[in-house]
C-alpha positions in Angstrom: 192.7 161.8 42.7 190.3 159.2 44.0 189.5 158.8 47.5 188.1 155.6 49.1 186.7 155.4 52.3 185.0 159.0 52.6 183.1 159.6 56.1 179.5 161.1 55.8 181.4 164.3 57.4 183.5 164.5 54.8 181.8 164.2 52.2 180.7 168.0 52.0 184.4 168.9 51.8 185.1 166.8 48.9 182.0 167.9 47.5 183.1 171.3 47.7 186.5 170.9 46.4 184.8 169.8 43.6 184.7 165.8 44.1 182.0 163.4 42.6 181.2 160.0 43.5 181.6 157.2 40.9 182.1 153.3 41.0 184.8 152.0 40.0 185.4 148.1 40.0 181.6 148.0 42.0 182.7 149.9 44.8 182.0 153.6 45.2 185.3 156.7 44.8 185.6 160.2 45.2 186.8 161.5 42.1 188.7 164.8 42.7 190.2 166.1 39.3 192.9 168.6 39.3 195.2 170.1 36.7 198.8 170.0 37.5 200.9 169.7 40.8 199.9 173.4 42.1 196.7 172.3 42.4 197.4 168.6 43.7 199.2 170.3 46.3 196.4 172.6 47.4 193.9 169.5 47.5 196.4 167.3 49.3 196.6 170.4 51.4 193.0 170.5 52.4 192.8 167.0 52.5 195.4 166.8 54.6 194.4 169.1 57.3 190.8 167.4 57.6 193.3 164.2 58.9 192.7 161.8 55.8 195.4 159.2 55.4 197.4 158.7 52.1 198.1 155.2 51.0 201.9 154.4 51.2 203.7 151.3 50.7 207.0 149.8 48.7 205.1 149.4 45.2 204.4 152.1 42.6 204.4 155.3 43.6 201.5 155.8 45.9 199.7 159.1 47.5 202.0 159.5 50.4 205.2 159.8 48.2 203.6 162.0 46.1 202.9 164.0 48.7 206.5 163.9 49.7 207.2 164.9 46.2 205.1 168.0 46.6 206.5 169.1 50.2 210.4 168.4 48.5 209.4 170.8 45.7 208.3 173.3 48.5 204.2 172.8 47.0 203.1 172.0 50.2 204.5 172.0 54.0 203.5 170.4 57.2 203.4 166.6 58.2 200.9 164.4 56.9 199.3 161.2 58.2 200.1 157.8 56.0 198.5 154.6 56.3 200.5 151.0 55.3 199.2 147.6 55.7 201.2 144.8 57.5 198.4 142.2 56.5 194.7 141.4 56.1 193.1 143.9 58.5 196.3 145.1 60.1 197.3 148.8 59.2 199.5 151.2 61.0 199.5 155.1 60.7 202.4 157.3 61.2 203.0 160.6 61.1 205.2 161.6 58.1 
């Protein structure tokens, strides 16, 4: 799992679930490994309920329907908060 965009504060939590930061293309990541979709689900979990966003969007399968995946295999429950972009600079969150 990579994360982009980490706050200072959250930093220790991803360092504590086990995250290290790398560069990747010259711009720093969280790395967060994990080893099948229990423990994706308990990460996205965590993650989750510290309010980050997962990417969504029409392309690909990106975080927020794998999240979806994880809920509709009853690996995880709750809402969670995705972010889309309508253009350069312009993003909207929803609750999902």
């Amino acid at each position: 799992m990579r994360l982009e965009n980490v706050t200072k504060g959250l930093e220790s939590i991803v360092v504590g679930l086990g995250g290290r930061q790398d560069w990747v293309e010259g711009r720093p990541l969280w790395i967060l490994d994990f080893d099948g979709d229990q423990q994706l689900a308990s990460l996205s979990a965590r993650l989750s309920s510290e309010g980050v966003l997962f990417a969504g969007g029409l392309a690909g399968w990106p975080p927020a329907a794998i999240f979806e995946d994880l809920r509709d295999k009853g690996l995880l429950q709750g809402s969670f908060k995705e972010v889309t972009w309508t253009g350069p600079g312009k993003w909207v969150v929803r609750e999902r």
